[in-house]
Each structure stands twice: as C-alpha cells, then as structure tokens.
C-alpha positions in Angstrom: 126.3 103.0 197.5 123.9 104.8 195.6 124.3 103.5 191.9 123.8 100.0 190.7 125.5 98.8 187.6 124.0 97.2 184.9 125.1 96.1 181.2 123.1 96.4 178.1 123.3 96.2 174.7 120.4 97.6 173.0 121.8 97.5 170.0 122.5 94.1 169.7 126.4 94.3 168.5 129.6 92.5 170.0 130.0 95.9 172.2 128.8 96.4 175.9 127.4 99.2 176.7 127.7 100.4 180.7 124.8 102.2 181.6 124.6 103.1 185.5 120.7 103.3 186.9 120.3 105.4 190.3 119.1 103.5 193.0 116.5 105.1 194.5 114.9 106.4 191.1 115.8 104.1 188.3 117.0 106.9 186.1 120.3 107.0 184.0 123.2 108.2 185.5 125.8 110.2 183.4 129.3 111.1 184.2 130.1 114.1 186.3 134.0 114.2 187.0 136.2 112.1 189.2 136.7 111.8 193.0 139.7 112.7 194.6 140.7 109.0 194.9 140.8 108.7 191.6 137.6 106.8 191.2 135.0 108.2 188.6 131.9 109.9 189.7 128.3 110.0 188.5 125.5 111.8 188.8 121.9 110.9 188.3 119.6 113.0 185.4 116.7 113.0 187.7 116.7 112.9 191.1 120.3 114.8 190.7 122.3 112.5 193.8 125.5 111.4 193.1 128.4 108.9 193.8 
C-alpha cells in the first residue's frame, strides 16, 4: 500500500478533514477516479504514484 491515512483538522471545527500523505514522499494525495472494485483511487501531487 502506497498511501497512509491521516486526519487533521487545521481548522480547529467539529469536522474531520481526511487528508491522504504518499508514502514514499510525504506529499498530499488528491483524488483521481475509482478502481474497478469499486474502491476510490488516489494519486499523489508530487511524485505522481497512485493507489
């Protein structure tokens, strides 16, 4: 698995935000479509690898 999940809330409200970091680069990781399973699919800003 290349993605690690981790919450934040930056903003300091009641909300969660899900951000997703890439694990070899630390970088953001934004949504890019869904699998065929079903499952949702990301794709780091960076180093451009995906899940």
């Amino acid at each position: 698995m290349a993605l690690k999940l981790s919450k934040t809330n930056p903003q300091g409200s009641n909300t969660d935000t899900i951000q997703l970091k890439c694990r070899y680069c630390q970088a953001r990781c934004v949504k890019a479509g869904k699998e065929r399973n079903g499952k949702q699919r990301y794709v780091c800003t960076v180093c451009k690898k995906n899940k």
